[in-house]
C-alpha positions as CSV (number, residue, x, y, z in Angstrom):
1,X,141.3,139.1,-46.7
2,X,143.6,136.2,-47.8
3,X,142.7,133.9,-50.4
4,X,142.3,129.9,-50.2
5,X,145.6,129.7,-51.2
6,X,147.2,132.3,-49.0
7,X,145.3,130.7,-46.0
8,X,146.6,127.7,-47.0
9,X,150.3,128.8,-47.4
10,X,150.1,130.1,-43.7
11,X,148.6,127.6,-42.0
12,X,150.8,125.3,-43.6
13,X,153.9,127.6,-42.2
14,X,152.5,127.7,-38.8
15,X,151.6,124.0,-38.2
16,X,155.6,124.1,-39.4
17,X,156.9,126.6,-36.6
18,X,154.3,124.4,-33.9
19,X,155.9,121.2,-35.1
20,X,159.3,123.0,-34.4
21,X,160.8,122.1,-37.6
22,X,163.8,123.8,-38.9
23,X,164.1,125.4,-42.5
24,X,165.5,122.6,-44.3
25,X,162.7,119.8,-43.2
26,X,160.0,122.5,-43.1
27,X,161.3,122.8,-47.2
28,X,161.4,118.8,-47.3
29,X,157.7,118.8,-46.3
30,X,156.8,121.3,-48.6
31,X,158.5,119.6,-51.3
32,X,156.5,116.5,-50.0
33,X,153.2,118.1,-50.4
34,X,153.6,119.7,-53.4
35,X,154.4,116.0,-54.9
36,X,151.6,115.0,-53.6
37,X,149.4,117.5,-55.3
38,X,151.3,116.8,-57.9
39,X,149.7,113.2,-58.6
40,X,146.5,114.0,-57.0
41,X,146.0,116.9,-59.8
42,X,147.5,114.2,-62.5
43,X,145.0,111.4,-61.1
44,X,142.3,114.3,-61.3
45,X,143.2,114.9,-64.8
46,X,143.0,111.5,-65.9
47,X,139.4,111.3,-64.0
48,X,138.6,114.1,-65.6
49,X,139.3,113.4,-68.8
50,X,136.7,110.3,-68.2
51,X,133.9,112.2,-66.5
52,X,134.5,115.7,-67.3
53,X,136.1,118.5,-65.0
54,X,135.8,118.2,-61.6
55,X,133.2,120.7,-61.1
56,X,130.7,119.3,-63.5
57,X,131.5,115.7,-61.3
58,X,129.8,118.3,-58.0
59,X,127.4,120.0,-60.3
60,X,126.2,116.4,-61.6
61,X,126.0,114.9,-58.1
62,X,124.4,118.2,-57.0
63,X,121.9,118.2,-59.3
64,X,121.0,114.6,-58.9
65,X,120.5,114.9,-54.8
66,X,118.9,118.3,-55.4
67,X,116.1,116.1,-57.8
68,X,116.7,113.3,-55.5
69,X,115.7,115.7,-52.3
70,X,112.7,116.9,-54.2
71,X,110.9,113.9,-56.2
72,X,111.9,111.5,-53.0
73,X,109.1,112.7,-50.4
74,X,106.0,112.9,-52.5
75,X,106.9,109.4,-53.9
76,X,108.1,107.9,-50.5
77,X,104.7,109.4,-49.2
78,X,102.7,108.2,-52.5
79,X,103.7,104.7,-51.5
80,X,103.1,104.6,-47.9
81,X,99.7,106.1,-49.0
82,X,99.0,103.5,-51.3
83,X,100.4,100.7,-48.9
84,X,98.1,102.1,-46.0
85,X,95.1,101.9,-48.3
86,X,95.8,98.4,-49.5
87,X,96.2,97.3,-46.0
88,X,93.2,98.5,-44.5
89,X,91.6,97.4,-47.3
90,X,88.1,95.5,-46.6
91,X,86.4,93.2,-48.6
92,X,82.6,92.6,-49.1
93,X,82.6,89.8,-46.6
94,X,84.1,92.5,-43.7
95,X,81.3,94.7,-44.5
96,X,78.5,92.0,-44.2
97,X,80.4,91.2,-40.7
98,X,80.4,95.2,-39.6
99,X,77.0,95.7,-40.5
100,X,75.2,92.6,-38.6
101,X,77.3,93.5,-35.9
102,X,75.9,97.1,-35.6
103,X,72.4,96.2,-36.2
104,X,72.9,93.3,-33.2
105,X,74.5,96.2,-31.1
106,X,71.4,98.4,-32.1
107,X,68.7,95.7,-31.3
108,X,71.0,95.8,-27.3
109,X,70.7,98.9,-26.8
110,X,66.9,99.5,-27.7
111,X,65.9,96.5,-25.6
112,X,68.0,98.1,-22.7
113,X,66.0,101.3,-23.4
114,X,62.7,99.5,-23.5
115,X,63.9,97.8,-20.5
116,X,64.4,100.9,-18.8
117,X,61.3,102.7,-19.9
118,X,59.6,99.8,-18.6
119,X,60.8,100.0,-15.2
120,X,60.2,103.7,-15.0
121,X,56.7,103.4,-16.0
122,X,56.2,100.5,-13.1
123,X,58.0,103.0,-10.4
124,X,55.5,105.4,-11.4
125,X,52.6,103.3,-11.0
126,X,54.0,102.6,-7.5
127,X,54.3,105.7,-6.7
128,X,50.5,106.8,-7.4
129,X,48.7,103.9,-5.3
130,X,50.9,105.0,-2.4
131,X,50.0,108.9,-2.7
132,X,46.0,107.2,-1.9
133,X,47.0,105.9,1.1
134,X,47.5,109.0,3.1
135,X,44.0,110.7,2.0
């Protein structure tokens, strides 16, 4: 199994030979890149130096969206919560409203009852003084 660097070496050489460069500028490029790493390891140094090592920098971040991941969804859901409750919120007046209107709709629907008791006691009645006729 290669390393990083090993894997790196080789796919560096073969994007080389599928370019079709010849030795010299396939050396010009390498001497291009390592240039390049050159500063980017200085300007890492320098930042660094500021912020500590590059890998406390990852472990840092990673801790803060690994505490970020786990405090955000009970607090994101603690406020919606709360938010919910303060909008469906009701006051003493909406209460007085919700209650007259139950007690009117309770006082409709017993006077449709007696209503309709009424009218099954009168079809009844009807029903008995016609049963005499045929006797």
């Amino acid at each position: 199994m290669l390393s990083k660097l090993e894997s790196f070496k080789v796919g560096f050489l073969n994007r080389c030979v599928e370019d079709g460069l010849s030795t010299e500028e396939a050396l010009s490029r390498v001497k291009e890149a390592s240039d390049c790493v050159d500063s980017l390891e200085k300007q890492a140094g320098l930042f660094g130096d500021l912020l500590g090592s590059g890998t406390d920098i990852t472990k840092y971040l990673g801790n803060k969206a690994l505490f970020a991941g786990l405090v955000a969804p009970p607090v994101l859901g603690g406020l919606a919560g709360y938010s919910h409750a303060k909008l469906t919120d009701v006051d003493d007046d909406d209460v007085d409203d919700y209650k007259k209107q139950e007690l009117i709709d309770e006082f409709r629907r017993q006077s449709e009852k007696l209503r309709h008791s009424q009218a099954l006691m009168a079809y009844k009645d009807r029903r008995k003084k016609r049963s005499n006729v045929y006797m």
